[in-house]
C-alpha positions as CSV (number, residue, x, y, z in Angstrom):
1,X,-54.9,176.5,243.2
2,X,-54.3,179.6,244.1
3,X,-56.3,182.7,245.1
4,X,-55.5,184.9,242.4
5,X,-56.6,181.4,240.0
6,X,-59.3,181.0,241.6
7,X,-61.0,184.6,241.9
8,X,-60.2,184.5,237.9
9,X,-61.6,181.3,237.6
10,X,-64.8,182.6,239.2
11,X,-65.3,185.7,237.7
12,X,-65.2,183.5,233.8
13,X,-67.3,181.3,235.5
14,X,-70.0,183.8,236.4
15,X,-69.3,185.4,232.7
16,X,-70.1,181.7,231.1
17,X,-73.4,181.7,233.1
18,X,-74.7,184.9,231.6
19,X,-73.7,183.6,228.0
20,X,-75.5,180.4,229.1
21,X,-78.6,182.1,229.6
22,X,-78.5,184.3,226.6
23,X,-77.4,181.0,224.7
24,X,-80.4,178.7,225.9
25,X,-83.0,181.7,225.3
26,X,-82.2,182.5,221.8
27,X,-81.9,178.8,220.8
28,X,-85.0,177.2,222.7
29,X,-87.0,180.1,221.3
30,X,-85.6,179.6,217.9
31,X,-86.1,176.2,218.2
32,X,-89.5,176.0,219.4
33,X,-90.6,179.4,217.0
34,X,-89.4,176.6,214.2
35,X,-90.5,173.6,214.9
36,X,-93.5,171.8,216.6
37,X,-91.9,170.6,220.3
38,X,-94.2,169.6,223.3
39,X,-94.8,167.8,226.1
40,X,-91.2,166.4,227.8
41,X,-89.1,167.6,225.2
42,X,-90.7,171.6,225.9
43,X,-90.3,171.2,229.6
44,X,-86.7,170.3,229.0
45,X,-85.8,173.2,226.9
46,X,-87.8,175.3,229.3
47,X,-86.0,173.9,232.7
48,X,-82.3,174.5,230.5
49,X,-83.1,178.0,230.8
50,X,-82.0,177.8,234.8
51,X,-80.0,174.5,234.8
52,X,-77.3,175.9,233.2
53,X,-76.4,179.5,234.5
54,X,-77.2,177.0,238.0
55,X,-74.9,175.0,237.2
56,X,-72.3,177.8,236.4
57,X,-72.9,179.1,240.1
58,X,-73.1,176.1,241.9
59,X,-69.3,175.5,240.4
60,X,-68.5,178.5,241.8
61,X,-69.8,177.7,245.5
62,X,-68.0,174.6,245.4
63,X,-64.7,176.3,244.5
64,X,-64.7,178.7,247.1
65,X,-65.9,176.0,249.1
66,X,-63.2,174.0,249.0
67,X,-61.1,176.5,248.6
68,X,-61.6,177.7,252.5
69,X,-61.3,173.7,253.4
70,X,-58.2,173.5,252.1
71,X,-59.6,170.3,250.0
72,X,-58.1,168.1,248.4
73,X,-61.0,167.9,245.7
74,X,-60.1,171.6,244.9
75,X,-59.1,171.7,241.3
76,X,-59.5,173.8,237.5
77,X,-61.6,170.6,236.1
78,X,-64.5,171.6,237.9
79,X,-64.6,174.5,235.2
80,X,-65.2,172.2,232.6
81,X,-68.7,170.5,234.0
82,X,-71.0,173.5,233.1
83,X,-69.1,173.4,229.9
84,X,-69.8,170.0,229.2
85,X,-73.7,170.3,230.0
86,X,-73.7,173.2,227.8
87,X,-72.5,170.6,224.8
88,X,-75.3,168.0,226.1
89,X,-77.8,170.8,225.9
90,X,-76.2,171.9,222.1
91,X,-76.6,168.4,220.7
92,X,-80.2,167.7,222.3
93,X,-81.7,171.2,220.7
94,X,-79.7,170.3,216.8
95,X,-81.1,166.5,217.7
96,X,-84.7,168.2,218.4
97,X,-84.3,170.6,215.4
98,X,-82.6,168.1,212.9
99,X,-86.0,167.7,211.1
100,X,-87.9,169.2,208.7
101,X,-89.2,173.4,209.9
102,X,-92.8,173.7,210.2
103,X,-92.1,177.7,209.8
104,X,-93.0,178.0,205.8
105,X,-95.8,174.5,205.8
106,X,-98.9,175.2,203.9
107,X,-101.8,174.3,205.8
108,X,-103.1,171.1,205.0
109,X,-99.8,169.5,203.3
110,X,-98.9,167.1,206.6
């Protein structure tokens, strides 16, 4: 990989990490503004919030990392792990949200 690939590389990554913020804020508060989540399931929503900018960063320390090693290890499918625990973190919110909204429930109708 080169340098000019991998300062490119780390800028998008850094990019994805702000979108993965904005993206797990607007859906963990729709999703909990929605429907009735607690206990385990809020916690998880609620730790997302910083797993996966992290996640996003610690990709890019790696890279440079083994960029300035000169390891073997260094390669463009690191990219794709934040990108694949932002489409675990997609399908557990639709999973949590896939039944029926509490939002419009008249009281006393459980």
């Amino acid at each position: 990989m080169s340098l000019t690939v991998l300062i490119i590389g780390c800028f998008l990554q850094f990019m994805f990490a702000g979108f993965q913020a904005m993206f797990v804020i607007f859906s963990a508060s729709g999703a909990v503004n929605t429907h009735t989540i607690k206990g385990i399931k809020l916690t998880l929503l609620n730790a997302s919030i910083f797993v996966l900018p992290l996640a996003s960063i610690i990709t890019v320390i790696l890279l440079i990392t083994f960029y300035v090693n000169n390891s073997p290890y260094l390669t463009n499918w690191w990219h794709a792990f934040p990108v694949a625990l932002s489409i675990v973190y997609l399908v557990y919110v639709t999973a949590l949200t896939k039944g029926e909204s509490t939002i419009n429930k008249q009281p006393g109708t459980e």
